[in-house]
C-alpha positions in Angstrom: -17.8 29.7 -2.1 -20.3 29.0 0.4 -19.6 26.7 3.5 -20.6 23.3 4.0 -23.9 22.9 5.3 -23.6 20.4 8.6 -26.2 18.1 10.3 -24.7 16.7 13.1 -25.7 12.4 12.5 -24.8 9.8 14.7 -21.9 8.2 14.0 -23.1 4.7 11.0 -22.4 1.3 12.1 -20.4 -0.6 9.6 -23.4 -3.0 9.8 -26.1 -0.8 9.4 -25.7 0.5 5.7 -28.6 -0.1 3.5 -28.1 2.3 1.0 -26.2 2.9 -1.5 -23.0 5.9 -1.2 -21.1 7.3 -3.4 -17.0 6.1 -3.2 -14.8 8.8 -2.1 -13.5 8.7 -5.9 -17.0 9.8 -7.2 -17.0 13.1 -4.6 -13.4 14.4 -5.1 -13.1 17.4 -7.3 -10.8 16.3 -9.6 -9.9 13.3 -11.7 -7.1 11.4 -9.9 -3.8 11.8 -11.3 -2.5 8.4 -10.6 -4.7 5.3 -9.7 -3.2 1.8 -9.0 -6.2 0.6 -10.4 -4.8 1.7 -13.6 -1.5 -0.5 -13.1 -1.4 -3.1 -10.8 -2.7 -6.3 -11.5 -5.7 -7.2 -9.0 -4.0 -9.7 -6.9 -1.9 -6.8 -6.1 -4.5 -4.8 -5.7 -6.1 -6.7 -3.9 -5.1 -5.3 -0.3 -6.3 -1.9 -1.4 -6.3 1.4 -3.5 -4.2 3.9 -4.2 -5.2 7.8 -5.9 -3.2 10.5 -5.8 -4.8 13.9 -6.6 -4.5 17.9 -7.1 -7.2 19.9 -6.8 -7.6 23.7 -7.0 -9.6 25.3 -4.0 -13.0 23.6 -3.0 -15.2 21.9 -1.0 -16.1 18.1 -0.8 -19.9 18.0 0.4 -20.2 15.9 3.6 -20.6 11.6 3.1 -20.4 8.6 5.2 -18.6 6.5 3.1 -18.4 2.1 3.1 -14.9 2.3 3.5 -12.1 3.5 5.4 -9.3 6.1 3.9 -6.5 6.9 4.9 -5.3 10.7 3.4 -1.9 11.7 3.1 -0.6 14.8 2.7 2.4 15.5 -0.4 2.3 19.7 -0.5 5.2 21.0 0.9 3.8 24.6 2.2 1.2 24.3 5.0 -2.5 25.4 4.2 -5.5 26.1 5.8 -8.2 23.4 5.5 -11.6 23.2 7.1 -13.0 19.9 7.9 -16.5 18.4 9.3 -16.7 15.5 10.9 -19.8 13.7 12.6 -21.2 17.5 13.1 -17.7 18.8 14.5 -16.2 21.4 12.6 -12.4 21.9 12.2 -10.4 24.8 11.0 -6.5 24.0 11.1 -3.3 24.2 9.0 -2.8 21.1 7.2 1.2 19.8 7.3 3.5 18.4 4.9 3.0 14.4 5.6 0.3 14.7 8.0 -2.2 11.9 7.7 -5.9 12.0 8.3 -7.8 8.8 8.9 -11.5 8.0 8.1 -13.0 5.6 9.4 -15.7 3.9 7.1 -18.9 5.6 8.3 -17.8 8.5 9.5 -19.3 11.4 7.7 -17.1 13.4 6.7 -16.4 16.9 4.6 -13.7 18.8 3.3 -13.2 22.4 2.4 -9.8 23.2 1.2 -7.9 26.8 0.5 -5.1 26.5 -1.9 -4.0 23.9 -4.4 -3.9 20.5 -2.9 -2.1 17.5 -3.5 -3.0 14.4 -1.4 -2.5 10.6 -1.5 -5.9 9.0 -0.9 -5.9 5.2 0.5 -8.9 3.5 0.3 -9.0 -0.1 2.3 -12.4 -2.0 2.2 -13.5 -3.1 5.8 -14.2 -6.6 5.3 -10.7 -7.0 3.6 -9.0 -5.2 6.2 -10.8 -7.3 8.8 -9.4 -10.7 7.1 -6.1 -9.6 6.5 -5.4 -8.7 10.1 -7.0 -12.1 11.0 -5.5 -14.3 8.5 -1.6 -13.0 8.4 -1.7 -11.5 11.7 -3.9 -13.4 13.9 -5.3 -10.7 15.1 -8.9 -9.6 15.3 -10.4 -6.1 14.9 -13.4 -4.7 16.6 -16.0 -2.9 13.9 -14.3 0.2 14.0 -11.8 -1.5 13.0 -9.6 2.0 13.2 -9.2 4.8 15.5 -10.9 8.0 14.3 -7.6 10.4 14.0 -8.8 13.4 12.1 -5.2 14.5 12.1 -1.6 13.2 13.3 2.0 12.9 12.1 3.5 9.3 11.1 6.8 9.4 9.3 6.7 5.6 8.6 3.3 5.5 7.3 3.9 8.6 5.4 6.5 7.1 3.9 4.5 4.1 3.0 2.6 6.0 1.3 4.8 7.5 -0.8 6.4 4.3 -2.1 3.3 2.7 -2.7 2.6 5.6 -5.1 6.4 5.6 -6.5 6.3 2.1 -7.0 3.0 2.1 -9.7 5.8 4.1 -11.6 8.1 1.2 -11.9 6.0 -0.5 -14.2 6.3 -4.0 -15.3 5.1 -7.1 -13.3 8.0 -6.9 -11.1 5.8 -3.2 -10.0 3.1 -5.6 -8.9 5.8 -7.2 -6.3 6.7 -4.4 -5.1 3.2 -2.9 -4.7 2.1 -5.8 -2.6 4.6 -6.1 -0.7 4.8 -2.4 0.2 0.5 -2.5 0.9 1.9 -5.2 3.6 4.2 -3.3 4.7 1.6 0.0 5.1 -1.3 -2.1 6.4 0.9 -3.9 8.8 1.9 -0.8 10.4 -1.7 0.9 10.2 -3.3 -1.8 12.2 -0.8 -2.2 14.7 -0.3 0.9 15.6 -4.1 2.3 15.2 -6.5 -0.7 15.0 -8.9 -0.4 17.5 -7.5 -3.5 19.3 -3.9 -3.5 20.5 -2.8 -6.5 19.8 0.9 -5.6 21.7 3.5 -5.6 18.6 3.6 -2.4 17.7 7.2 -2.1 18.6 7.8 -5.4 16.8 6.6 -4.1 13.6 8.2 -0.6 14.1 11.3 -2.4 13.7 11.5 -2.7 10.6 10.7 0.6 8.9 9.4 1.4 5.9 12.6 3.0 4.9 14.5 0.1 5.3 11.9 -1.9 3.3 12.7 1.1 0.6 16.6 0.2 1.2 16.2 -3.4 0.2 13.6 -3.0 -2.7 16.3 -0.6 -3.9 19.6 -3.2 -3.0 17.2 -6.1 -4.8 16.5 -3.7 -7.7 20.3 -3.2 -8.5 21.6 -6.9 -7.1 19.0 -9.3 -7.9 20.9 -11.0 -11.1 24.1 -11.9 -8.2 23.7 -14.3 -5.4 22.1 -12.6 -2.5 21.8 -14.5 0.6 19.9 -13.6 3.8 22.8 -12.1 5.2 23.1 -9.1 3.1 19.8 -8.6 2.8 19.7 -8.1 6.6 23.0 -5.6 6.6 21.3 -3.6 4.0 18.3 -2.7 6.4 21.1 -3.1 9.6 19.5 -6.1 11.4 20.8 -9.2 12.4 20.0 -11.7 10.3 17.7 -14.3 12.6 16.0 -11.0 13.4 15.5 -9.4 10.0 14.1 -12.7 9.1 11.7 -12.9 12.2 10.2 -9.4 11.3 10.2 -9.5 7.6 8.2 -12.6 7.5 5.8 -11.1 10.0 5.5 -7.9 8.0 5.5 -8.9 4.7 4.2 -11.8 4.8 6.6 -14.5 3.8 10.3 -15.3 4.1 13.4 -13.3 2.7 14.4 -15.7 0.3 10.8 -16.7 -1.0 10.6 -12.9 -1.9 13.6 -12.4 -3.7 12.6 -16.0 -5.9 9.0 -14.6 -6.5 10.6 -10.5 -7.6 13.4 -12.7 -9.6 10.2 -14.9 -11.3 8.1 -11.1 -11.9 11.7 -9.9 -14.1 11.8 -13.0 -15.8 8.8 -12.5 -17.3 9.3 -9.2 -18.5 12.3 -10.2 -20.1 10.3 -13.8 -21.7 8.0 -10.8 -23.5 11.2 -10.6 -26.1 10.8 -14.4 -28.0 14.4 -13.4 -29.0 15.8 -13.6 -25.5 17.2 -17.4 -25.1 15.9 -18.9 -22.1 19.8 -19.2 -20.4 20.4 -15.7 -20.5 17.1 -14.9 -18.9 17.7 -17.3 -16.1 21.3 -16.2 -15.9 20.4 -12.4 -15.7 17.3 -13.0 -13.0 20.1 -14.9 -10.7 19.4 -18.4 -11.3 22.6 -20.8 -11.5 21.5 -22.2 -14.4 18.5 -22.9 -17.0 17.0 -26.2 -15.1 17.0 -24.2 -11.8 15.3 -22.0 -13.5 12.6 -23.5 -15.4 12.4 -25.6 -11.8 11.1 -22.1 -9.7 9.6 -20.6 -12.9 6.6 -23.2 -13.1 6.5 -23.7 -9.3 5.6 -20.2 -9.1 3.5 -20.2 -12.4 2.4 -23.7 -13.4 4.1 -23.4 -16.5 7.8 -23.6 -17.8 9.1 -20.5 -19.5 8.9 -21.8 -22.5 5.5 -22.1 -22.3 4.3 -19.3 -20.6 6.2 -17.4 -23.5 4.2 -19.7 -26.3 0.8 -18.9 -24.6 1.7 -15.2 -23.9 3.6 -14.2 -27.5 
C-alpha cells in the first residue's frame, strides 16, 4: 500500500470554504458499525454525531473537512498509525482511549496498521459555537478548538463511550440519555480545550462523567420510587447544594426537571401497549398518582396520555 501523498496547505479558515468536501463519513474505509443517526431522534441529535467503526488496515487520503471530530480510540492493544496533518507527518503508537482532535479545516490523513476500532464524533461548528454561547455564556474564537493531534482524557473517553452505549438502550428514554450525555461530553470538550478559557474547567471537572454514568444507572433501576435531590447527590458523592450547582451547569437543567423529563420518556414506551391502564403507567414511572401524572405528561408533551396514546396507536 502506497503512502499518502502530502502537499503542505495553509491551514482553511472556517470562513473561507467555498467548495464543497466530502464528510468524514464519505472518506472512512468502512461502513460505520453504529451511527446515532440511526437511533436517536434529532432533537437528540441535535448536539452532534456519533459513528463507531472497524476497519482492516488502510489509508484515509488527506481532507479538510467543514467540521470538527473528535476520534476516540476503543482497541485494547496499541498500534502503529501514521498521520498527516497540515503537511506534518506523524508516525506514533496509537493508545487504548487516546483521543485525537480535528479541528474543522485542518487537513488531515490517516494511514492505519492493524485492525482499528474508533469512535468518531462529529460536532458542526456553528452549533458548537451556539451551544457554548447559549448554555454557557461563553464565546469561542473561530478555531473554536485546540488542534491536539494526540492526548489522553479519561473523562472524555469515557464520554465517549457512554454516548455510544447508550444508543443501545433503545427506546425514547435512549434519547434522554443521549442528550444529556452529548452535554455532558461537550461541556467538558469546550472547557477544557476551546480555544478560549473561560476559567471553569475545574468547575465542570467536578462532576465526572463517571458519576453522570452512576446516576443514569441509580435512575435506570430507582426511577418508579421517590427520589429526591438528596440521593441523587450521595449516588455521585456531592453535597447536595453542590451537585445541584454543577449538574444544572453541565447538563443543562435542574436535578429534578431531569428525572420528570426521563420518567415522561418511559411513560411513553410503556403508553405503546393500549392494554396498559393509565394508573399503572403513572404508578410504575414514579408519579403519586394518575392526575399528577397526566398534569407533567402534557406539560412536557402538550397532550394527556390518553391522547398521545389515541394519536400514536
Amino acid at each position: 500500500m502506497n503512502l499518502l501523498a502530502i502537499t503542505p496547505v495553509v491551514p482553511i479558515s472556517l470562513g473561507s470554504y467555498h467548495r464543497a468536501v466530502p464528510r468524514y463519513q464519505d472518506v472512512y474505509p468502512s461502513e460505520p458499525l453504529i451511527r446515532s443517526a440511526d437511533v436517536v431522534r434529532p432533537k437528540a441529535a441535535a448536539l452532534l454525531s456519533l459513528e463507531y467503526f472497524e476497519a482492516e488496515p488502510a489509508t484515509m487520503p488527506t481532507e479538510a473537512f467543514d467540521q470538527h471530530h473528535v476520534l476516540v480510540n476503543l482497541k485494547d492493544t496499541p498500534h502503529r498509525v501514521e498521520n498527516w496533518r497540515n503537511g506534518v507527518h506523524r508516525d506514533f503508537i496509537l493508545e487504548k482511549n487516546q483521543i485525537v482532535v480535528t479541528p474543522a479545516g485542518t487537513r488531515s490523513g490517516w494511514r492505519w496498521h492493524q485492525r482499528s476500532k474508533v469512535i468518531i464524533i462529529t460536532l458542526e461548528p456553528a452549533r458548537l459555537q451556539a451551544f457554548a454561547r447559549s448554555e454557557l455564556g461563553r464565546l469561542l474564537t473561530e478555531r473554536q478548538l485546540l488542534d491536539l493531534p494526540q492526548f489522553k482524557d479519561a473523562d472524555i473517553a469515557t464520554a465517549a463511550v457512554m454516548l455510544m452505549d447508550a444508543l443501545h438502550v433503545g427506546g425514547p428514554e435512549s434519547d434522554v440519555m443521549f442528550e444529556s450525555l452529548a452535554r455532558v461530553f461537550l461541556v467538558k470538550l469546550i472547557y477544557k480545550y476551546g480555544e478560549d478559557d473561560g476559567g471553569d474547567a475545574a468547575f465542570s471537572a467536578s462532576y465526572t462523567a463517571d458519576q453522570h454514568r452512576r446516576l443514569l444507572t441509580f435512575l435506570e433501576r430507582e426511577f418508579s420510587h421517590a427520589i429526591g435531590v438528596e440521593e441523587m447527590a450521595r449516588t455521585v458523592g456531592l453535597s447536595s447544594s453542590h451537585f445541584s450547582r454543577v449538574f444544572k451547569k453541565v447538563v443543562g437543567e435542574p436535578p429534578h426537571q431531569f428525572l420528570l423529563r426521563y420518567r415522561i420518556e418511559r411513560a411513553i414506551d410503556m403508553l405503546v401497549d393500549p392494554a396498559r391502564p393509565l394508573l399503572d403507567i403513572a404508578l410504575a414511572c414514579g408519579f403519586s398518582d394518575q392526575p399528577h401524572f397526566t398534569r407533567v405528561f402534557k406539560q412536557h408533551n402538550g397532550q394527556t396520555p390518553r391522547q398521545w396514546r389515541r394519536n400514536n396507536g
